[in-house]
C-alpha positions as CSV (number, residue, x, y, z in Angstrom):
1,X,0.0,0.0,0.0
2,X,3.2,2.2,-0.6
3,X,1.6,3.7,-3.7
4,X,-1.9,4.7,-2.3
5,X,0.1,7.9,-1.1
6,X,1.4,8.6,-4.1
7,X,-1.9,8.4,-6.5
8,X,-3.7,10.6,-4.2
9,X,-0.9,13.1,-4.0
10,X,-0.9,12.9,-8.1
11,X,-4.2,13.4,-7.7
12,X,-4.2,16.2,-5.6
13,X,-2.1,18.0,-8.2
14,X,-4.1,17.6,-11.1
15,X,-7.5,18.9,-8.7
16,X,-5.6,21.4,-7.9
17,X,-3.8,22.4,-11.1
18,X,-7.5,22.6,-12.4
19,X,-9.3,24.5,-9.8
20,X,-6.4,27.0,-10.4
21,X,-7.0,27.2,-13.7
22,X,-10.9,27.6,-14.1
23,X,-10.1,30.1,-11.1
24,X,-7.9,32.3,-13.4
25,X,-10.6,32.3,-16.1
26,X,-13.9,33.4,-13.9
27,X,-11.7,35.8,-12.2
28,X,-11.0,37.2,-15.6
29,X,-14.4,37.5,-16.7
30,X,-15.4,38.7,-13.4
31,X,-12.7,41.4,-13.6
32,X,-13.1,42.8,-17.0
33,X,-16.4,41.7,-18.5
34,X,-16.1,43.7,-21.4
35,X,-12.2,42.6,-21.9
36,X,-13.9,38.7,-21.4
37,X,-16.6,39.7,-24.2
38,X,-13.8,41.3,-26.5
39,X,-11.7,38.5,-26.3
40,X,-14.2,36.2,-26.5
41,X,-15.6,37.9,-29.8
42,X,-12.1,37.9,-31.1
43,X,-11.9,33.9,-30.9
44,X,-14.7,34.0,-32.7
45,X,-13.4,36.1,-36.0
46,X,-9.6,35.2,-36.2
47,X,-8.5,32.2,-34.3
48,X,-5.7,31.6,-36.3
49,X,-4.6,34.9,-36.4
50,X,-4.7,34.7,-32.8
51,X,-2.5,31.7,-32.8
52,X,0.2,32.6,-35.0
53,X,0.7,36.1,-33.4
54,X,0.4,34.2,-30.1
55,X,3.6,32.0,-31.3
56,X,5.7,34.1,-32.5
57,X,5.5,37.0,-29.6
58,X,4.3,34.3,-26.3
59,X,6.8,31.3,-27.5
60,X,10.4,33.3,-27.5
61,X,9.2,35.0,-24.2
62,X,8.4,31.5,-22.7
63,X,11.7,30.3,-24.3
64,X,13.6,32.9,-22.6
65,X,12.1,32.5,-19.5
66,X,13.1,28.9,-19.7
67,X,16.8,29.4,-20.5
68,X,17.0,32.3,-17.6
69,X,19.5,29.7,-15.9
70,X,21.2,30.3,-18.4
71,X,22.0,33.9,-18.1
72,X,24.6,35.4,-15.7
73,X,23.7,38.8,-15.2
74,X,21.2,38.7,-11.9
75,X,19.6,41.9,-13.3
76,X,19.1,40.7,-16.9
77,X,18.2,37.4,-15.3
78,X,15.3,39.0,-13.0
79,X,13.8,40.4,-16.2
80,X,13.8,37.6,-18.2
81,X,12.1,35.8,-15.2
82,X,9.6,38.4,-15.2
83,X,8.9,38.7,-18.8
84,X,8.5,35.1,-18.8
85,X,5.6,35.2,-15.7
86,X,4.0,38.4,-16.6
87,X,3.4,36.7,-20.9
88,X,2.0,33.7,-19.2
89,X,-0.3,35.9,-16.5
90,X,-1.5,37.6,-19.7
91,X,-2.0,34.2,-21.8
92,X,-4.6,33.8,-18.9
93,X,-6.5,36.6,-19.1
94,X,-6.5,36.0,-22.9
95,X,-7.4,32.2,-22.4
96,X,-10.2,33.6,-20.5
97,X,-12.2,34.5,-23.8
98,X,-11.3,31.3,-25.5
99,X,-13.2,29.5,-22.3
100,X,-16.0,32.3,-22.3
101,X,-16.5,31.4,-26.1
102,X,-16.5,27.8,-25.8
103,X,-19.3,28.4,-22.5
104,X,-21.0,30.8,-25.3
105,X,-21.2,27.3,-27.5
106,X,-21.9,25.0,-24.3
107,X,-25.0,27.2,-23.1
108,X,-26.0,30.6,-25.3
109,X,-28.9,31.1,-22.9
110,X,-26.5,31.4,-19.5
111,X,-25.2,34.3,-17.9
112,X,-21.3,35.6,-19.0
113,X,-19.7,33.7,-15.5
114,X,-22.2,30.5,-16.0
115,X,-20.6,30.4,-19.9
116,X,-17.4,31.4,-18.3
117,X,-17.6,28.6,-15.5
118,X,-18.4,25.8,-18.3
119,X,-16.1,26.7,-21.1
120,X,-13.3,26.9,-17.9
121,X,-14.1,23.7,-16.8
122,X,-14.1,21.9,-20.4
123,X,-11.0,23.9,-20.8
124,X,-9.2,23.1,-18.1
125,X,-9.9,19.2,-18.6
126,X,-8.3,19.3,-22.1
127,X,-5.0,21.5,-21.0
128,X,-5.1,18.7,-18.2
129,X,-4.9,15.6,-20.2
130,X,-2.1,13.7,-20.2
131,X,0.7,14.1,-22.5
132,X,-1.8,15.8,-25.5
133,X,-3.1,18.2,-23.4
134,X,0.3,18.8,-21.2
135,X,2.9,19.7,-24.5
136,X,0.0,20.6,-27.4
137,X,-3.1,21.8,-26.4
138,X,-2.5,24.1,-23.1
139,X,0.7,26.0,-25.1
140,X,-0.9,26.5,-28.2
141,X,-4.1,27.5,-26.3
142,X,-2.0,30.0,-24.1
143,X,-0.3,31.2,-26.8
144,X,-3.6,32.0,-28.6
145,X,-4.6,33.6,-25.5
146,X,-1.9,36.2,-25.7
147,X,-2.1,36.5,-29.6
148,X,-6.3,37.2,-29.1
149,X,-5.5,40.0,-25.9
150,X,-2.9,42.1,-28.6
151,X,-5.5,41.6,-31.2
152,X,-8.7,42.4,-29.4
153,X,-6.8,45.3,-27.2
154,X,-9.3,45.8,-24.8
155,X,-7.2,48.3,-23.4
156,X,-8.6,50.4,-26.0
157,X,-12.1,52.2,-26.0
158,X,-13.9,51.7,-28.9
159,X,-14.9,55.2,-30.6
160,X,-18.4,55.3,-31.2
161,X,-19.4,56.0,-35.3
162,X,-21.5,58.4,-35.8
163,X,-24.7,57.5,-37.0
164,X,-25.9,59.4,-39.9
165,X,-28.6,61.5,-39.7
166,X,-30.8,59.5,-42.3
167,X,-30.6,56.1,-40.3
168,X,-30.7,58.2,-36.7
169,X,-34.6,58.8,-37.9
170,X,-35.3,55.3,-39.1
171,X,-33.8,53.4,-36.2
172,X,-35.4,55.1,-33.8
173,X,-39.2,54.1,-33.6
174,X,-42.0,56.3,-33.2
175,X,-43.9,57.1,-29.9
176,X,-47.5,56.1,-29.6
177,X,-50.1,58.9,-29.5
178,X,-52.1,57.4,-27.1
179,X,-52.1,58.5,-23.6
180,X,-52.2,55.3,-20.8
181,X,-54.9,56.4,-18.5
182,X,-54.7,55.8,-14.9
183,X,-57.2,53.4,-13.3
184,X,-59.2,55.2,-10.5
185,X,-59.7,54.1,-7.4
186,X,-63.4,54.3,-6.0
């Protein structure tokens, strides 16, 4: 019974590698709804896009950060440390609107954190499979996840356009002529 220990303590880290996860995302989309929504909408027009930039900015950050052991400079060293946390921090947040997309697909009818919650969840058990999920899925869906945050930039406000004055007058219905009476009380 040597081993029980062991598959439970495996087990552990898998629950809690999950819960950590799914927490990320719904504190995401609890945080910044309309960052969650952008990013979410951004999934949904150019996921490839997403991907590619998210590989080719994400992957030499996360390289670097690997190869910080590497480097003898403490000060150098601290920033490439830090580059390499503060990329993966904001490959959450952009993951965050891959998982409120996916919840958007799971359940159109359910509030942002319910969509959030259930995208998270299916999410998180794919990045958590074994070997396909551990070296293919969760770095290619984090890299997405910081490709889709530079291409949504929900930093940004959007500037409203200005609706001309020939569609202002259509879109807008007209009021009723009728008056609601009161009922009266005897």
């Amino acid at each position: 019974m040597p081993y029980t220990g062991i598959v439970l303590s495996i087990v552990a880290v898998f629950l809690g590698i999950f819960l950590i996860l799914i927490a990320h995302w719904l504190v995401t989309a609890g945080l910044f709804p309309k960052a969650a929504q952008k990013l979410a909408d951004e999934y949904g027009r150019r996921p490839v896009r997403a991907v590619l930039i998210g590989i080719f900015t994400y992957g030499p950050l996360q390289v670097l950060g690997l190869r910080a052991g590497d480097i003898h400079n403490p000060v150098v060293k601290f920033f490439a440390i830090a580059a390499s946390l503060g990329s993966l921090l904001l490959a959450f947040i952009g993951t965050a609107g891959l998982a409120l997309r996916i919840g958007r697909n799971l359940s159109p009818a359910g509030d942002p954190w319910q969509q959030s919650l259930r995208g998270g969840v299916m999410l998180a058990l794919v990045f958590i499979t074994p070997v396909l999920g551990w070296f293919f899925v969760s770095p290619l869906c984090l890299a997405s996840g910081f490709g889709a945050l530079f291409l949504a930039r929900p930093w940004k406000k959007q500037q409203a356009s200005p609706i001309p004055m020939m569609e202002a007058a259509t879109a807008m219905p007209a009021a009723p002529n009728s008056v609601a009476s009161e009922p009266v009380l005897s």
